[in-house]
N, C-alpha and C positions, 0 to 999 in steps of 0.2 A: 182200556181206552186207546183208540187210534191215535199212533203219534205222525200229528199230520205234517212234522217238519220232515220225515222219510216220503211222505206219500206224493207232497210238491217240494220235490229239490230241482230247485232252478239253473244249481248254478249251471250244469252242463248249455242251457236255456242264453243264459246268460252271456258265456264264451263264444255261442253262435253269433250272440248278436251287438258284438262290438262292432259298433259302427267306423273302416279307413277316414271317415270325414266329421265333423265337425256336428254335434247335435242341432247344434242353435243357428250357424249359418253356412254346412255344408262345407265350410275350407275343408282342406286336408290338416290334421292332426299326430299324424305319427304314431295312430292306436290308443290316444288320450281321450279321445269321445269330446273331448272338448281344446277347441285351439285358444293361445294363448289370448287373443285379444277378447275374444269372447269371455274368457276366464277371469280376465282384470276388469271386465264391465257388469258383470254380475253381482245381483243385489247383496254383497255379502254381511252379514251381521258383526260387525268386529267391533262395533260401539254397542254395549248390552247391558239391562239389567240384569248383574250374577247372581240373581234369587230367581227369574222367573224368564230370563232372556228375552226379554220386551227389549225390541231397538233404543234406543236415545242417544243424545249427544254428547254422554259424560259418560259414559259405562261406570256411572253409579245407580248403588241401587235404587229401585222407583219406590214412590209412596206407598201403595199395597204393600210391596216387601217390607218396608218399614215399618207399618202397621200391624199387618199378619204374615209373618215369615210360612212356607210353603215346609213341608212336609222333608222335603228332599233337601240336601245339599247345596245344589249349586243347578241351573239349569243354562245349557248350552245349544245354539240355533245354529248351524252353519250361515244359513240367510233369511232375510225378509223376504215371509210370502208375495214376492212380484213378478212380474214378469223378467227371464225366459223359465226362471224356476217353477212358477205357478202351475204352466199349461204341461211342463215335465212332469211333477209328480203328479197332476192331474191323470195323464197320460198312464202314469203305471200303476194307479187305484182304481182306474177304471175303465182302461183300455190296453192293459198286458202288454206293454211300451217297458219290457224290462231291461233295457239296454240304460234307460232314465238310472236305475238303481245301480247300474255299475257306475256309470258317471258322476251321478251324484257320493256314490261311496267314497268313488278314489277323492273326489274335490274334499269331501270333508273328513276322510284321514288325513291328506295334505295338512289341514289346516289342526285336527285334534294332534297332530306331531311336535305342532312348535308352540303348544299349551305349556305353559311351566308347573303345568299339575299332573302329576304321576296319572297313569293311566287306571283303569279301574281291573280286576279279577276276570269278572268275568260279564259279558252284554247280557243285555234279558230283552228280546224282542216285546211290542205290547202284545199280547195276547186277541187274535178274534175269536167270539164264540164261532162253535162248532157250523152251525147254519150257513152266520155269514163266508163262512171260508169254504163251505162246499161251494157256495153259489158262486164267488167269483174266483174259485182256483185259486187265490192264493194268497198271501199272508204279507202286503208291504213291506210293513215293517221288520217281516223276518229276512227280506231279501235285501234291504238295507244291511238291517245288523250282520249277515254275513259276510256282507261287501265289506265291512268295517271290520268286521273280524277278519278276513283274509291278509287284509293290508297292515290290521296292527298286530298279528297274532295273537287275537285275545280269542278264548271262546266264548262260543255262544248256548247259551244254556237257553234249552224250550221246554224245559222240565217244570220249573220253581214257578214260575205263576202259572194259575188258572182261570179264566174265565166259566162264569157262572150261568151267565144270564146273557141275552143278545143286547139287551136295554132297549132305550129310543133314539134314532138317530137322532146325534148330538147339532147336528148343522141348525143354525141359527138362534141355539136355545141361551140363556141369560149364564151367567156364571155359577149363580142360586142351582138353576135347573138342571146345567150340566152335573153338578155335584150329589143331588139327591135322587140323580140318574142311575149314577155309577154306584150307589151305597148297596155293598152285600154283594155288590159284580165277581169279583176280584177272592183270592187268597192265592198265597205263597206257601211254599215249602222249608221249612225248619232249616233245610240244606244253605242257607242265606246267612247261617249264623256269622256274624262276625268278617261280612267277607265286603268289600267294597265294588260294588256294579253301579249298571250303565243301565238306564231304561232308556228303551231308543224306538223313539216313531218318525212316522212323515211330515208329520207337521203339530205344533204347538200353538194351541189356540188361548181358550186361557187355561191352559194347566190344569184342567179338573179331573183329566181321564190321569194324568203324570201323579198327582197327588195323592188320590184314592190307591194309586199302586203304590208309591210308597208310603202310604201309613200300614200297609198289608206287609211289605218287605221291612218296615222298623218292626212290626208285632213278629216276626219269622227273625230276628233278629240282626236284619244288614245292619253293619256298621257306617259306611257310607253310603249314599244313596244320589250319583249324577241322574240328569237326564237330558239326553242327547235327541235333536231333532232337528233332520233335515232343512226343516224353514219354520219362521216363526211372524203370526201375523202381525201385523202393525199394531 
């Protein structure tokens, strides 16, 4: 099997295109991709549901989690899907705007640093079927997870899960839908045993793609199971 993390490595991609000025409004930034004011204006997620990272005003957890606690541990959002975040990652899912993925990287290692929770083993990018990642060159979420592996020195493992199947694209479908989408998508590798990771995508919608991969990572044996996402919608 082609390991398509050797075939699209960006990072060299990546170092080209740090932008001297500012993503969101052009100042000059000092090689941060993003200037200070811009930084403190940003929709950040710091009030969160710790089961599913849904925003609110109490970062307690929300009713679903009380209900039906989630598969995973603990889930974590840098920010709310809003704007200037939104048209960013827009931008490098589906207009190779990979400069979005250093910036967005460093902001939310910044912020996974002053977590009072030990950091995780090892990252696990989500996984695209094989198709969708010929067609559009390359793997989001694994050029997140690297950006986040650079800055926390964790690695990043593109080994332990698999994808199976391409599915139906997820955009717009119910929570129900999303979930008996992904059923049989997914397995992991034994190598999980006992070890505490990071699922890490672009964006968290409702948790159904985060979910399905860890009840595949609990049957492979992870002991803890975060999952980390650049933005997370309302």
């Amino acid at each position: 099997m082609i390991d398509w993390s050797r075939v699209y490595n960006f990072r060299p991609w990546l170092d080209l295109a740090a932008a001297p000025s500012c993503l969101y409004c052009g100042a000059g930034t000092a090689g941060s991709g993003c200037c200070e004011g811009c930084r403190y204006g940003l929709p950040w997620n710091r009030l969160a549901c710790p089961g599913c990272a849904l925003p609110s005003s109490t970062g307690l957890s929300c009713p679903r989690c009380l209900r039906r606690p989630r598969r995973f541990d603990q889930a974590w959002s840098a920010f709310v899907l809003a704007a200037p975040v939104h048209s960013g990652l827009l931008g490098l899912k589906y207009h190779a705007r990979f400069e979005q993925a250093r910036v967005l990287g460093e902001l939310m290692a910044c912020e996974l640093r002053s977590r009072a929770r030990p950091l995780p083993e090892l990252l696990l990018p989500v996984p695209l079927h094989w198709r969708r990642l010929a067609g559009r060159g390359y793997n989001q979420a694994l050029l997140l997870a690297r950006e986040l592996g650079a800055r926390l020195d964790l690695p990043v493992d593109t080994r332990s899960l698999r994808r199976h199947g391409a599915g139906r694209d997820q955009i717009g479908q119910s929570a129900s839908a999303r979930r008996a989408n992904l059923r049989g998508l997914f397995s992991a590798s034994p190598s999980l045993q006992g070890r505490h990771v990071a699922l890490v995508d672009d964006v968290m919608t409702t948790g159904a793609t985060f979910d399905e991969l860890a009840r595949v990572c609990r049957k492979a044996g992870a002991a803890t199971i975060e999952v980390w996402s650049a933005a997370r919608t309302p």
